[in-house]
N, C-alpha and C positions, 0 to 999 in steps of 0.2 A: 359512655352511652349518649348518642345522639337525640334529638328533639325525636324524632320521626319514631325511632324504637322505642322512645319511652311512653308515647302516644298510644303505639298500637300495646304494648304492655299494660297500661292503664285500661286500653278498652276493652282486652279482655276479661281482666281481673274484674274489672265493673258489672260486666255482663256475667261473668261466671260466677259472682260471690249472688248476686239477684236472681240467679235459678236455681242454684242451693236454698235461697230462700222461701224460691216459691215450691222447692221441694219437702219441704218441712224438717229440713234441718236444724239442729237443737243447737243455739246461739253459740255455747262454748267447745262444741266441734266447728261450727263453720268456720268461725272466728280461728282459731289453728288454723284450719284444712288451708283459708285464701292465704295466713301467714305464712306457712310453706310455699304454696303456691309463687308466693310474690319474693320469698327469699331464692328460690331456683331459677325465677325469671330476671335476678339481681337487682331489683327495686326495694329499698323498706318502705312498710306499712304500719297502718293501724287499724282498725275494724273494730265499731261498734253493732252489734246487732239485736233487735229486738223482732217481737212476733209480727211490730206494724211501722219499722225501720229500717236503716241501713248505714250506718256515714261509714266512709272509707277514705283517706289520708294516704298519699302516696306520695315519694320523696327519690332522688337519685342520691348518690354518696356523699356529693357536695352541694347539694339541694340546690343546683341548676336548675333543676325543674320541678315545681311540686304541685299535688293537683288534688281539690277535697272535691267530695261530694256526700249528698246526703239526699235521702231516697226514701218520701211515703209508701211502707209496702203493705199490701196484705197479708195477714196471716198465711204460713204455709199448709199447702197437705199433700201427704205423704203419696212418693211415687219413686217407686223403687226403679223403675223401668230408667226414668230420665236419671238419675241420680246415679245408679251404674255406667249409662251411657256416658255420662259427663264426668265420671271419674278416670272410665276407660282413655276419655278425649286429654284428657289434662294427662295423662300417663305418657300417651304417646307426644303428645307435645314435650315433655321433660324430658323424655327419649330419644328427641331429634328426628323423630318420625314422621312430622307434618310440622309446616310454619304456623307463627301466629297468626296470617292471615287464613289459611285453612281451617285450622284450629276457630277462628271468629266464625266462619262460616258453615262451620258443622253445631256447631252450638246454636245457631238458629234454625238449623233443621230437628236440633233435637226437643228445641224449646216446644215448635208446631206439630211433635210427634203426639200421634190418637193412643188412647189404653191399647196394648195390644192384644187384647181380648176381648173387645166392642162391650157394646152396651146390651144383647143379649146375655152374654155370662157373665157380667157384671150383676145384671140382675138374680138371675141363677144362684149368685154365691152371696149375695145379700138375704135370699131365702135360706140356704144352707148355712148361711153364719147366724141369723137370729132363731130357727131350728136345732141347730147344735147346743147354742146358746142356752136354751131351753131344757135340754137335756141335761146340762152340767149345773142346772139350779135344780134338780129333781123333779122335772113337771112331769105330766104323763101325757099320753100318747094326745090326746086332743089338742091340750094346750100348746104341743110342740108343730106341729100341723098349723094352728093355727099363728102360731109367730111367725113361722116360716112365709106364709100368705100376707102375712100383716107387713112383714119386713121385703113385700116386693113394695106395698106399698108409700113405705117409706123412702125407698128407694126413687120413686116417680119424682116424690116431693126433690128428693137432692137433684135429680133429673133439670127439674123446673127448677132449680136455685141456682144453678150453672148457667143458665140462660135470662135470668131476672135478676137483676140484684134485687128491686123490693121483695120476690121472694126467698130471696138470700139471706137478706137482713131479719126477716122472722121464721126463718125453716125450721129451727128449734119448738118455739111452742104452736106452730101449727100442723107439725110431725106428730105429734106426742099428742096434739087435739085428736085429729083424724084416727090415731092410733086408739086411742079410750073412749070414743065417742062409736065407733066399726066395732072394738072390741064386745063393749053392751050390748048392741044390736046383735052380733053374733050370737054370745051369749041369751040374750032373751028367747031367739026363734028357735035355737037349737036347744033347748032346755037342757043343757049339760051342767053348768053351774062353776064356769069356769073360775081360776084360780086370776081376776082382771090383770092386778098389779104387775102379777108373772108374768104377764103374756106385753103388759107395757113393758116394762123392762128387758122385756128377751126382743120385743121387735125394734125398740131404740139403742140395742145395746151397741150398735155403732155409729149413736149417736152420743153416746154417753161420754164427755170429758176424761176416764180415767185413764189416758195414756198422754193425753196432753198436764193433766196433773201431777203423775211423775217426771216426767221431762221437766217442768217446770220446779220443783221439787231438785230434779238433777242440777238443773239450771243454778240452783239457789247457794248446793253446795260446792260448787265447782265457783263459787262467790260472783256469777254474773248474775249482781241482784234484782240490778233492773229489767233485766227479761226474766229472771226467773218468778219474779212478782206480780209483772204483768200476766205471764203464761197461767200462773193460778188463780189472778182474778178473772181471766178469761173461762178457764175452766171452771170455775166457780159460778160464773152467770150464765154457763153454756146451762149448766145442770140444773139452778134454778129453774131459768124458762123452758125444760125439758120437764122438770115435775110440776112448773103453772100449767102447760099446756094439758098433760094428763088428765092434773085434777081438774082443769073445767073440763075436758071431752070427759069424765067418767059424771062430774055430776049432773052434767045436762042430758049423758044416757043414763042414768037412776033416777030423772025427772019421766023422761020420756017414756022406756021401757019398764022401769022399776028395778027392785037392787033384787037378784037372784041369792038364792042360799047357798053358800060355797061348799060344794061336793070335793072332800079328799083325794087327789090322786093317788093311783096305786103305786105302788114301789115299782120300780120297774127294776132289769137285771143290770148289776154292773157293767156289762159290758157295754153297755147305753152310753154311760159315760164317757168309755174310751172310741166309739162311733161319734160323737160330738166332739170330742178333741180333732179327730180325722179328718168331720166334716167341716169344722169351723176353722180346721190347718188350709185345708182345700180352697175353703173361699177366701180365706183373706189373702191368696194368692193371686186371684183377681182383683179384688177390693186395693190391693197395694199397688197394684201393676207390678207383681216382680217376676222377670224373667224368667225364659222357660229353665234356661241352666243353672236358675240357683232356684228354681223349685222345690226338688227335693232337700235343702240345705232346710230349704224355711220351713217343710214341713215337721223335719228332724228337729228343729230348735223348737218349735212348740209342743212335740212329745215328748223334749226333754224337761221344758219348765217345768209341765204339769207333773209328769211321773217325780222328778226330784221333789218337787215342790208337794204333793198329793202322800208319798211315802214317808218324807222327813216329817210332817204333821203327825204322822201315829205318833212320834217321841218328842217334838219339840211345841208346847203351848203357845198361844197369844199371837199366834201367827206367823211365828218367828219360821215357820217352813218356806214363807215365802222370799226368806233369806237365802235358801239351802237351793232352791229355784232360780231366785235372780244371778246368786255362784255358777251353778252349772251353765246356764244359758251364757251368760258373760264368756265365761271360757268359751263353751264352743264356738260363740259370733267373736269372738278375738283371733279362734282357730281357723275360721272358716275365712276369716279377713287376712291371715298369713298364707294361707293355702291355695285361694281366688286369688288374691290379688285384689279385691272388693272391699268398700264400706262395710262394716260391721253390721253398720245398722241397718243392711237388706235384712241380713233375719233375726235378728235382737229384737224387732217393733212386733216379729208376728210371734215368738214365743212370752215379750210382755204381754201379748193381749188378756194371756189366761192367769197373768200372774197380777197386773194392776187393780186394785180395789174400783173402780166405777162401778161395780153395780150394790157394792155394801156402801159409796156414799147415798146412792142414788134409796137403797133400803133404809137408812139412819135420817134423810132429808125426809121420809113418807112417815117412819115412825115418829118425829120429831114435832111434827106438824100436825098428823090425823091422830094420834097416839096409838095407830094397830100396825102390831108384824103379818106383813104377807108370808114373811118368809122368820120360820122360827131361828133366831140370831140373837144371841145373849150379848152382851158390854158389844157391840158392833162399833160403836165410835172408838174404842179404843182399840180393838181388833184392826179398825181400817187405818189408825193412826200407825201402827206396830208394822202392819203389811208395807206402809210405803215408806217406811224407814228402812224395811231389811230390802226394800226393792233398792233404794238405792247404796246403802251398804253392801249387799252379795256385786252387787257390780263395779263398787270402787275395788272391795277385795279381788273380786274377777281383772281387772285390769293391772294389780300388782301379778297375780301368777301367772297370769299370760298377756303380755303385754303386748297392745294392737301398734300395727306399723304404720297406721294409719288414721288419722285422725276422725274422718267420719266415720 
């Protein structure tokens, strides 16, 4: 291997392992996925990655040439869109179907690629996921209406964090202000006597840490401890200042407007539930950016967590269904990864959504603190400890009976 080929090998591994990154890829697949990468382009490596990292070690046979680097990065998030794209790109490269130099130069067209659903129905399914949302905690009709409305306006706020970092760096507790501070004021004029906490946590519920907590959790057993450490102390103060911000927007609206008496929701009919699963499949197909043709894959893998996940509970306690959930789902995103030719994890993230705990830590951090359930939940700290242990047990099992070919 030449100077000149091992240059351009390096550049793109550099460049291709940093947009995995900024795609929210979980440290102990990337770290594989460039491995491969760099053993088919006949280079060895090494890869460290964290949530706000990078170093990468690259060597030829007889280490003529070797070349480090290491890379402050941002946290990633999740884009299914570019992450197919650039797994398709590295495909055809291994293929012999475009040079390294094409290859460098499609991978910054993919980098500057928009959501391919704009910033309309991005909004749209930021309503229909904290609406749905609402439905699968048992609110009733008002209160799901109103998360729905609440969660376009949290959406503004990520709007404005994209574009500021100063309101980047506090979008968590001035989300969740604006959130419980709106919430009152609705609440007071409309003398409905809503259900507040519910309607906080259904309209933050995609802000809430619990998917970046298991990943981190994944992270931990898969023994990459240093990111998996960081990943949950991240997740950890994500959800703090998601319940500081609540509780001052709710107590400066019970200063201003006064604290209303909480009128019961009615039951509504089961099949509500399975409408929220539908609708919250829907949106996070925008929210994720994932393609039109593995749409229906993603929606299928979130019908599947919750029905495995929702039926195994009649017979199995302590939440151990969410074992029987993360099984099924695993298999099928391992299936659907042999069958595409695709990352697993386009639709493993959107059938996790309904199966990770964020919103019983986000209930056990309010009762912890205020000492009242919004939401009636017995031993919940143990419950949420139980849930994200089988989350990540049904998926190593998952990976023994159907084993992905692929490392993302």
């Amino acid at each position: 291997m030449d100077q000149r080929e091992f240059i351009q090998i390096r550049r793109f591994i550099l460049k291709l392992g940093k947009m995995l990154h900024k795609y929210g890829s979980p440290s102990f697949r990337l770290e594989a996925y460039l491995t491969e990468i760099a053993t088919y382009l006949g280079v060895h490596a090494s890869f460290i990655s964290t949530p706000t990292s990078l170093s990468i070690v690259l060597w030829s046979d007889r280490h003529e040439d070797e070349y480090n680097h290491a890379a402050r990065m941002q946290p990633g998030e999740l884009d299914m869109n570019s992450l197919s794209r650039t797994d398709e790109l590295a495909n055809q490269l291994l293929a012999g179907e475009i040079t390294l130099e094409q290859a460098d130069k499609q991978l910054d067209e993919i980098d500057l690629m928009p959501s391919p659903y704009g910033k309309g129905l991005t909004a749209i399914a930021f309503g229909m996921s904290t609406s749905a949302f609402a439905m699968l905690m048992g609110a009733g009709w008002p209160e799901i209406i109103c998360s729905g409305i609440l969660g376009l306006v949290v959406y503004v706020w990520t709007l404005w964090a994209m574009r500021s970092k100063r309101v980047g760096l506090m979008l968590e507790p001035v989300a969740s202000f604006t959130v419980g501070f709106t919430a009152c004021a609705v609440n007071y004029y409309m003398h409905i006597g809503f259900n507040i906490w519910l309607i906080i946590l259904s309209s933050l519920i995609i802000l809430v840490p619990g998917l970046s907590l298991t990943m981190g959790l994944a992270e931990i057993s898969s023994r990459n401890m240093v990111s998996g450490t960081a990943r949950v102390m991240d997740a950890t103060m994500q959800l703090f200042k998601l319940y500081f911000g609540a509780f001052i927007g709710i107590t400066l609206g019970y200063q201003v407007f006064g604290e209303l008496e909480l009128v019961e929701a009615d039951t509504l009919p089961l099949w509500v539930n399975w409408l929220g699963v539908l609708m919250l499949s829907i949106g996070l197909v925008a929210i994720f950016r994932t393609r039109l043709k593995h749409m229906h894959w993603a929606i299928a893998s979130t019908f599947i967590a919750y029905s495995a996940s929702t039926y195994s509970s009649a017979y199995l306690e302590n939440g151990l269904g969410a074992f029987v959930g993360a099984f099924a789902l695993g298999v099928f995103a391992n299936l659907f990864s042999r069958t595409v030719n695709a990352p697993s994890t386009i639709v493993a993230m959107h059938g996790l959504i309904v199966l990770v705990p964020g919103s019983k830590t986000y209930i056990g951090l309010n009762s912890f603190i205020s000492g009242q359930d919004f939401i009636k939940a017995d031993h919940i700290g143990q419950e949420t400890f139980m849930i994200l242990m089988s989350l990540i047990a049904g998926l190593i099992f998952a990976n023994v009976v159907m084993p992905t070919r692929k490392a993302l």
